[in-house]
C-alpha positions in Angstrom: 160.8 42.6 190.0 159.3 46.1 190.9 155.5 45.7 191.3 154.5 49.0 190.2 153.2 49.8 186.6 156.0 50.9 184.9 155.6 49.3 181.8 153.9 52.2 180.0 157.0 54.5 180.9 159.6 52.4 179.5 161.9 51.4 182.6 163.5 48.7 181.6 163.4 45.5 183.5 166.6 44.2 183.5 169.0 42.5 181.2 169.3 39.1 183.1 166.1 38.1 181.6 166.8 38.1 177.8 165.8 35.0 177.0 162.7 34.3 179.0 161.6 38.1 180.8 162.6 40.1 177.3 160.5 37.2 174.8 157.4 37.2 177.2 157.7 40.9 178.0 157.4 42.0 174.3 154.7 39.3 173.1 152.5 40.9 176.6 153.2 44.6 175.3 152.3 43.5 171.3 149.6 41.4 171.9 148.0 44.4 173.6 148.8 46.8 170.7 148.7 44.4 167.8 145.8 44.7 165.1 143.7 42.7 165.1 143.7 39.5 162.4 141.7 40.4 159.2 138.4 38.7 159.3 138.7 37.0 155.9 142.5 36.5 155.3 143.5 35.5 151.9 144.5 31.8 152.6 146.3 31.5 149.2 148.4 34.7 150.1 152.5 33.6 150.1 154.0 34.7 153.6 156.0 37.7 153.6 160.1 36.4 155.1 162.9 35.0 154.6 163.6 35.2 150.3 160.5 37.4 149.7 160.8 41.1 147.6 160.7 43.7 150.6 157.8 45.8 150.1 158.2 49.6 149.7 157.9 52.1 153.0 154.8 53.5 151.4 152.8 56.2 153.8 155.7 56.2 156.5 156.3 59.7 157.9 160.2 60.4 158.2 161.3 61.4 161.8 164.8 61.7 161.3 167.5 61.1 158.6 166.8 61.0 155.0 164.2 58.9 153.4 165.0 55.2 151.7 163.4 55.3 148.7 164.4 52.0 147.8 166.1 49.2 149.4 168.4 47.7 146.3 171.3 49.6 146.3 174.4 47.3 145.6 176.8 47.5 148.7 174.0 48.3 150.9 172.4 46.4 153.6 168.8 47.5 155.6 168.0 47.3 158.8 164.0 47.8 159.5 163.7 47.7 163.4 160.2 47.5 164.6 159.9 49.1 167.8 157.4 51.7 169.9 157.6 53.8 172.9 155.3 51.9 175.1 157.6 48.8 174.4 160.1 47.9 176.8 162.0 45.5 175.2 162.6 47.5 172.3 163.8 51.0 174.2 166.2 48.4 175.6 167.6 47.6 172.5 168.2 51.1 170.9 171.5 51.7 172.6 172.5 48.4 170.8 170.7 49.5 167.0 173.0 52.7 167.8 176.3 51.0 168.3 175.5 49.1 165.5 174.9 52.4 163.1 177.9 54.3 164.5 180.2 50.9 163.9 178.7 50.3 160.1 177.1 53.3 158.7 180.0 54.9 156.7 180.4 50.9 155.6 177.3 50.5 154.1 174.4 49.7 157.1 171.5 51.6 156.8 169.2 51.3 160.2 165.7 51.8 159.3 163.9 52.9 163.3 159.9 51.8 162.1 157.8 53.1 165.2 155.2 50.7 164.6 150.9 50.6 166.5 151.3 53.8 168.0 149.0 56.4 167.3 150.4 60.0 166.6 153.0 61.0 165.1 154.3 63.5 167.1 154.6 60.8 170.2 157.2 59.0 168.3 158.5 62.5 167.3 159.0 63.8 171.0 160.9 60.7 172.0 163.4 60.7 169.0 163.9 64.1 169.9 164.7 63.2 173.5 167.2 60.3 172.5 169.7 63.0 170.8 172.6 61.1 169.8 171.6 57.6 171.5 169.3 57.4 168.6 171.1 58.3 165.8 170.0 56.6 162.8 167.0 57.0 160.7 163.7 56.7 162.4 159.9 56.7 160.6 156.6 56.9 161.8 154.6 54.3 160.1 151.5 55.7 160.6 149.6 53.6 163.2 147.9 50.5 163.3 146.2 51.2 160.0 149.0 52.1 158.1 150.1 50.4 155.0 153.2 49.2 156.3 151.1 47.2 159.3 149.5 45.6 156.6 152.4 44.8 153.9 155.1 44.4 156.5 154.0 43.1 159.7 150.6 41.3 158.7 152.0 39.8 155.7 154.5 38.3 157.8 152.2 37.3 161.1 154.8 39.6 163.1 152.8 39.7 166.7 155.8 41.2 168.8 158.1 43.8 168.8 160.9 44.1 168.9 161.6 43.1 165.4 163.7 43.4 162.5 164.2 42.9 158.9 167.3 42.7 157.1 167.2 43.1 153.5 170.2 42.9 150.9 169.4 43.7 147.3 166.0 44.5 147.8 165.3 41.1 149.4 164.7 39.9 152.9 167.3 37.9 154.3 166.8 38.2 158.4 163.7 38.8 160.4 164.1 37.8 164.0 164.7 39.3 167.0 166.9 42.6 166.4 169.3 40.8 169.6 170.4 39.0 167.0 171.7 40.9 165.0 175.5 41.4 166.9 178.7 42.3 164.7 179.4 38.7 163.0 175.7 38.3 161.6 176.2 42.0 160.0 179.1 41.8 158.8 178.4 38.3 157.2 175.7 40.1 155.7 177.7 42.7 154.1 180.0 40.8 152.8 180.8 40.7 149.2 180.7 37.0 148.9 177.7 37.0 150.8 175.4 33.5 149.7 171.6 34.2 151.1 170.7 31.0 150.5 173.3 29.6 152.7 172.3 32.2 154.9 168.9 31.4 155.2 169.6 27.6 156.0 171.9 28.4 158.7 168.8 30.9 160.3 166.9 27.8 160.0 169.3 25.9 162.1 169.6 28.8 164.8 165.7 28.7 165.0 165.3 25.4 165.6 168.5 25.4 168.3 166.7 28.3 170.0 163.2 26.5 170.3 165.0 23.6 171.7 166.8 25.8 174.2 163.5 27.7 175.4 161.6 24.9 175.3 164.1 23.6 178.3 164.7 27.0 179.9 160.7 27.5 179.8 160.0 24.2 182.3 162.9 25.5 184.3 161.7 29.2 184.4 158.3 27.4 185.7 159.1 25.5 188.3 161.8 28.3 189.6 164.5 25.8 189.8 167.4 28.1 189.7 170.2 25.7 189.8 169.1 24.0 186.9 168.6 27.3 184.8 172.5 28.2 186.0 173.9 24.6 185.0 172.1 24.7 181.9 172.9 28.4 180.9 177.1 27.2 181.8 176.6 24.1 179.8 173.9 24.5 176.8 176.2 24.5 173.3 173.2 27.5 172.3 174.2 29.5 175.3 177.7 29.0 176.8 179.8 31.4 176.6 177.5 33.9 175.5 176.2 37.0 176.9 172.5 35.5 177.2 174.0 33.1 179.4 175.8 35.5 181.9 172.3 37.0 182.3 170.7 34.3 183.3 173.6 32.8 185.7 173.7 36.4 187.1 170.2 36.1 187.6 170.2 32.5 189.4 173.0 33.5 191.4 171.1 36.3 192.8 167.7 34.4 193.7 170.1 31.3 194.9 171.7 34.4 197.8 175.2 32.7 196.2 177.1 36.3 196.6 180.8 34.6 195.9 179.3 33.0 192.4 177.8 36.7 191.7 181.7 37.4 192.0 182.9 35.2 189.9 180.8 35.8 187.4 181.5 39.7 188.0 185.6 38.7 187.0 184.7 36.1 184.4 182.6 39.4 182.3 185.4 41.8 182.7 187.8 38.9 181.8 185.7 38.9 178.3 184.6 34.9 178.7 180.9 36.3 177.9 181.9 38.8 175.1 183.7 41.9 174.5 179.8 43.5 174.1 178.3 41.8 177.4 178.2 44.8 180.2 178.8 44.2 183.8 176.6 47.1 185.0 173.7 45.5 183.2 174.1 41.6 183.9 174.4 42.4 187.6 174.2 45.9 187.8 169.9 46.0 187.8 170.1 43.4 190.5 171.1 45.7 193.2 167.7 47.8 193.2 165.7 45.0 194.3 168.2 43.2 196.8 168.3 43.0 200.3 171.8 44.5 201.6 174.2 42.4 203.5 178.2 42.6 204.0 178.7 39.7 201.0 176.3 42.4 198.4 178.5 45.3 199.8 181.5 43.8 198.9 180.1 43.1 195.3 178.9 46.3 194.8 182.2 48.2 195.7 184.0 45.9 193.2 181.3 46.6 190.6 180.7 50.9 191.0 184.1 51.5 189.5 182.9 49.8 186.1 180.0 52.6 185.5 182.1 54.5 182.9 181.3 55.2 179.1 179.2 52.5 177.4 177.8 50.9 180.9 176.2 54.2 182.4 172.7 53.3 182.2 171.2 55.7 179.0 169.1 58.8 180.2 165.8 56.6 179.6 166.7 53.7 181.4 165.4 54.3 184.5 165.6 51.1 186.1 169.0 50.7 185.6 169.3 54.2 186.6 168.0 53.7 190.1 170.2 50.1 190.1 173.4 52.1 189.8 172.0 54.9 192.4 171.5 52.0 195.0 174.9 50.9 194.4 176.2 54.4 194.6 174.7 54.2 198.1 175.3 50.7 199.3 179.7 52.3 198.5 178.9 55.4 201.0 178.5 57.9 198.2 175.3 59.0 199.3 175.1 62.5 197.7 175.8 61.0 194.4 173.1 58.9 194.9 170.7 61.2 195.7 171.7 63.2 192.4 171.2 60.1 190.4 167.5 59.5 192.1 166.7 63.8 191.3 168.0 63.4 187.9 165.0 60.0 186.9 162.8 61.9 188.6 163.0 64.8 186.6 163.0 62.7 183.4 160.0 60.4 185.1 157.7 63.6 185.9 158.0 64.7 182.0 155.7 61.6 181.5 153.0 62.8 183.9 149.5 61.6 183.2 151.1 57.9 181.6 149.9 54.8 184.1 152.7 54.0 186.8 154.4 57.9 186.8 152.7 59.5 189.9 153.1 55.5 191.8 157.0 55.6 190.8 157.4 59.3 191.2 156.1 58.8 194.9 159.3 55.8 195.5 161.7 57.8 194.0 160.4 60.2 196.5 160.9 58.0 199.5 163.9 56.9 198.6 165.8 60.3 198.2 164.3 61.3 201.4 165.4 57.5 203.1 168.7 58.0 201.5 169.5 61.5 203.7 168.1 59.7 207.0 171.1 56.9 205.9 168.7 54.3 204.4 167.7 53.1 201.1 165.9 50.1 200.9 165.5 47.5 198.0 163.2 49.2 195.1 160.3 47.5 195.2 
């Protein structure tokens, strides 16, 4: 992965690491912003989750859409999605809360954006702006750290990362977890008008503990860098198979294993749909290329792979990584000039953030790059 500090400007690191790179990446970023723990905490106090009343959005400032007053409305189901601009992770997962607002909203989902420990409101108000439509469902600033809803949402619940989200159904919590999670089956069971909660809640229980058990092996694996075991356990784990966590992390052995002709197979087995209608070539092995040495066997992959960056797999305007990913592929196909017109176009998004930690460093590669691209070279993005 890319040495520079470009965590502070968003670029996203890569969607091959979603179980181990995204989980560590956002309890890094939350640990820095978190508050800290009150220093006399109310031992008897009941832990806000699962079955509790949600508390109101008291004090939250509202950046876009119209304000939820209340979250009991029959036929209606919340979404509170934690996130910040300084978090990774979570710009990652926007272009997913979107889909899932353009798919449901007229149905009954209302997405709740809470920019969480981040001071100023008109930060969080400059980057909705900038999303336009890829952010089209309601966001609030919940003003800071300090705010009320730290305390009554995210301390009463011992939330310490972000992403996060809440789900709540007749003014109750139902979900909180990861807002990954959260794909068309677990919404639409949630909106259902036989919907059981209690039911629900057991079978959360049961995912929980099947997740633990599956990190807790993936963890040991991630540690000792033994990428053949993480690919034959990511192609045979019941919690993983078939799913689009586990393309990401076979795409990702693949690559560190040099096995081009697996990173091929896996390339047909996506398109074919075996991972999921919603798992995206361009982004299991699309962020690869940026970082990858180029040889006839990578080539050939990328030419098979450029094609497939149309509509939903374009990398979004503020994924830069991936934006740079798909400009190195552009060039390891010949199409140079288009490359070079992908690298001027994150640069001139990058150089907006001047003054952040990382810009002037990443500006200076992007530099290099366009000018090693005209001389007929473009080396890995590191």
């Amino acid at each position: 992965m890319m040495k520079l500090k470009l965590k502070t400007i968003t670029l996203a690191a890569t969607a091959t690491v979603a179980i181990s790179g995204a989980a560590q990446a956002f309890q890094e970023t939350a640990e820095k912003a978190a508050p800290a723990a009150p220093a006399a905490p109310v031992a008897e106090a009941k832990l806000l989750g699962v079955g509790s009343v949600a508390p109101a959005l008291e004090g939250v400032t509202w950046v876009q859409g119209d304000a939820v007053e209340s979250m009991d409305e029959k036929g209606k189901l919340y979404i509170v999605e934690c996130w910040a601009t300084w978090c990774g992770p979570c710009i990652q997962i926007i272009p997913h809360m979107n889909n899932l607002h353009k798919k449901y909203a007229d149905k009954g989902l209302v997405i709740v954006g809470m920019n969480v420990w981040e001071e100023g409101l008109e930060v969080s108000q400059k980057f909705v702006k900038e999303q336009g439509d890829g952010m089209a469902y309601r966001v609030a600033y919940s003003g800071g750290k300090e705010s009320k809803f730290t305390s009554s949402w995210l301390e009463a619940s011992k939330t310490n990362g972000i992403p996060t989200a809440f789900a709540v159904r007749d003014g109750k919590i139902i979900f909180k977890g990861h807002p990954g999670g959260l794909n068309d089956k677990t919404i639409e069971s949630m909106m259902a008008a036989d919907f059981d909660a209690e039911a629900f809640a057991k079978e959360q229980v049961v995912e929980e503990a099947k997740s633990k058990a599956f990190s807790d092996k993936i963890r040991g694996l991630f540690q000792t860098q033994d990428w053949a075991g993480i690919k034959e356990l990511a192609m045979t784990d019941e919690f993983v198979k078939g799913k689009q966590d586990a393309a990401g992390l076979i795409g990702q052995a693949n690559q560190q294993l040099g096995d081009w002709d697996a990173q091929a197979v896996l390339l047909k087995e996506i398109t074919d749909g075996k991972y999921g209608k919603d798992t995206k070539a361009t982004q299991i092995l699309g962020y690869g290329f940026a970082t990858v040495e180029a040889n006839d066997k990578v080539k050939e992959l990328a030419a098979k792979l450029e094609p497939l960056y149309t509509g939903d797999q374009v990398p979004s305007e503020t994924d830069f990584f991936g934006r740079v990913a798909h400009a190195r592929v552009l060039f390891l196909v010949g199409k140079n000039d288009a490359a070079v017109t992908q690298l001027e176009g994150v640069k001139a998004a990058v150089s907006k953030k001047a003054g952040q930690q990382g810009v002037a460093e990443f500006v200076a590669k992007l530099d290099e790059s366009i000018a090693g691209i005209k001389e007929g070279k473009f080396p890995p993005f590191k």
